[in-house]
C-alpha positions, 0 to 999 in steps of 0.5 A: 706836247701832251694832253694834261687836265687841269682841274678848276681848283688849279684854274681858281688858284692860279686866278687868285694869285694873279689878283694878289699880284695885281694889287700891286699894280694898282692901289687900293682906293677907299672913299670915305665921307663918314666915320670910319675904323681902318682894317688892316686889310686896308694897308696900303689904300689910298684914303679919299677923304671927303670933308662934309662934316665933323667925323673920324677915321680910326686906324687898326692896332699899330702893326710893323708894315701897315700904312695908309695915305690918305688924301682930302678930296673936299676939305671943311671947316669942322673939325675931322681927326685920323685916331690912333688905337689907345696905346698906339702913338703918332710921331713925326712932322706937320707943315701948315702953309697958309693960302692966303699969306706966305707964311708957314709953320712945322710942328715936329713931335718926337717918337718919345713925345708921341700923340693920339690924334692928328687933327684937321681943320682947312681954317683953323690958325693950328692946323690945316685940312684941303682940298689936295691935302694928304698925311701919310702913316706908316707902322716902322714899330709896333705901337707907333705910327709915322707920320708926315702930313701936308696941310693948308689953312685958309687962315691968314696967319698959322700960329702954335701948329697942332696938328699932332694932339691927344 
């Protein structure tokens, strides 16, 4: 066994590898409570969305591989929307169930049919946004944006769901 040096640069590389390695050990936590744009620096957070009042997120460009979950820590009555660039198009379902009867609707939206918008709101009869909530998007094609969202409505009969809008 020899003596070798090693230089700081070496040191601060092999850190900073560690650290990427790391990332995925451990995902990425975002809190948000105001609007917010997205990077796709962010791909791969978790999002804990706290519901005050009406604000948005809007995502990056959708680019092959970015995804983002996000989850509502505290839901609201006012209107909170995840937006998609101009172009760039959500498709996918949407199940509402109801919290205060068993009822529950889907809406289905076909990547040919995509929408802008999904659309959040805990007592709206369309839609839903609580607490424990979350949607899921994920870029499979360029310009599209998959998208699965588990919502609950405090609103006694869901009815015509559009979560999905533009």
């Amino acid at each position: 066994m020899g003596t070798k040096r090693v230089g700081w640069a070496r040191i601060k590389s092999l850190i900073n590898e560690n650290k990427n390695q790391l990332k995925f050990l451990k995902r990425q936590l975002l809190a948000v409570s105001a609007a917010k744009t997205l990077t796709a620096n962010d791909s791969g957070a978790l999002i804990h969305w706290t519901h005050g009042s009406a604000h948005d997120i809007t995502l990056p460009d959708a680019e092959v591989g970015l995804n983002y979950t996000f989850m509502l820590i505290a839901g609201a009555a006012a209107n909170h929307h995840i937006l998609s660039q101009t172009a760039d198009k959500f498709y996918g379902k949407a199940v509402v169930l109801s919290t205060t009867a068993d009822q529950f609707l889907v809406q289905v939206v076909l990547k040919a049919s995509g929408l802008n918008k999904v659309f959040m709101h805990k007592t709206g009869a369309t839609s839903g946004g609580d607490a424990g909530d979350t949607v899921t998007v994920t870029c499979n094609e360029a310009g599209f944006w998959t998208t699965q969202a588990n919502l609950i409505t405090t609103h006694a009969n869901p009815a015509s769901i559009a979560t999905f809008t533009d």
